[in-house]
C-alpha positions in Angstrom: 0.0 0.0 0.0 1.6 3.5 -1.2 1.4 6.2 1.2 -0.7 8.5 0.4 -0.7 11.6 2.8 2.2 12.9 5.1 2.0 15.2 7.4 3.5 17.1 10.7 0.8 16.9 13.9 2.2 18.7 16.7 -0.3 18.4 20.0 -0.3 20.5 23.0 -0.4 18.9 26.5 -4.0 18.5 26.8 -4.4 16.8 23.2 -1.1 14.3 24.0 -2.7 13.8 27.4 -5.8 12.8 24.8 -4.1 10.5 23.2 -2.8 8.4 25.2 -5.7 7.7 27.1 -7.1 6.6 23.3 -4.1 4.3 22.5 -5.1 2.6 25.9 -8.3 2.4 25.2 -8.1 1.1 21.7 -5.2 -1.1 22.7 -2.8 1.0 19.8 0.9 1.1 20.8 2.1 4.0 18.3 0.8 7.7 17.8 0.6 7.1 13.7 -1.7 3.6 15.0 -4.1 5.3 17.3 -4.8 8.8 14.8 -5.1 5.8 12.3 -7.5 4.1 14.5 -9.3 7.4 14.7 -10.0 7.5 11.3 -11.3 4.7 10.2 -13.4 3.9 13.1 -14.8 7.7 13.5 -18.0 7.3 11.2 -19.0 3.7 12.5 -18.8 5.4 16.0 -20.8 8.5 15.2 -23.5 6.5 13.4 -23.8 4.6 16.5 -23.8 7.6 18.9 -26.3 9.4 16.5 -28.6 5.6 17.1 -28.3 5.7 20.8 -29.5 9.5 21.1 -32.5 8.7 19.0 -32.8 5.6 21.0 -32.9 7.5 24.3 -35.1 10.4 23.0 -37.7 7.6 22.0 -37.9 6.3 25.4 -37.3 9.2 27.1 -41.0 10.4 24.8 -42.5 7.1 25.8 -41.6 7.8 29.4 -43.6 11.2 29.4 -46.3 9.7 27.6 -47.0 6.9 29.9 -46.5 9.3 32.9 -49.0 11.8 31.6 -51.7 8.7 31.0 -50.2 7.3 34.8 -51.3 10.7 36.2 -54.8 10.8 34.3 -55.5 7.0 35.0 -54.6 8.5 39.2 -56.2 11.5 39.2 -59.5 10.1 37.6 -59.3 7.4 40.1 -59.2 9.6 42.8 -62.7 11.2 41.6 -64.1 8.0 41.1 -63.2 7.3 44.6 -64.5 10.9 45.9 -67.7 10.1 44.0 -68.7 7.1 45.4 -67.5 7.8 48.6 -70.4 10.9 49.1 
């Protein structure tokens, strides 16, 4: 495989501190492996991020939903029970 790009990255404390906690993660040894890494694997992981966030906005929607019909189902209880209790 011929190389294609080259280039010069210099990184500031805070990025280098960055990247090594990714090369731990991702189990990379070098600095060229882990930006590597980074690249192919960015759009698989933002797809999936972009999934789970629709994921939880679904539920969290279902959640209010069924609380709001919880709270109706209670409340009309509660007159139910006020009515035939007079």
């Amino acid at each position: 495989m011929a190389t294609v790009r080259q280039f010069t990255l210099r990184l500031e404390e805070a990025e280098d501190k960055q990247l090594t906690k990714l090369k731990e993660l991702s189990g990379e040894n070098t600095d060229t492996g882990i930006i590597k890494y980074c690249i192919r694997n960015y759009a698989d992981l933002n797809n999936r991020l972009v999934a789970e966030i629709e994921k939880r906005g679904k539920a969290e929607r279902l959640f209010f939903e069924l609380k709001s019909k919880t709270s109706f189902i209670l409340s009309t209880l509660a007159e139910i029970t006020k009515l035939v209790g007079k």
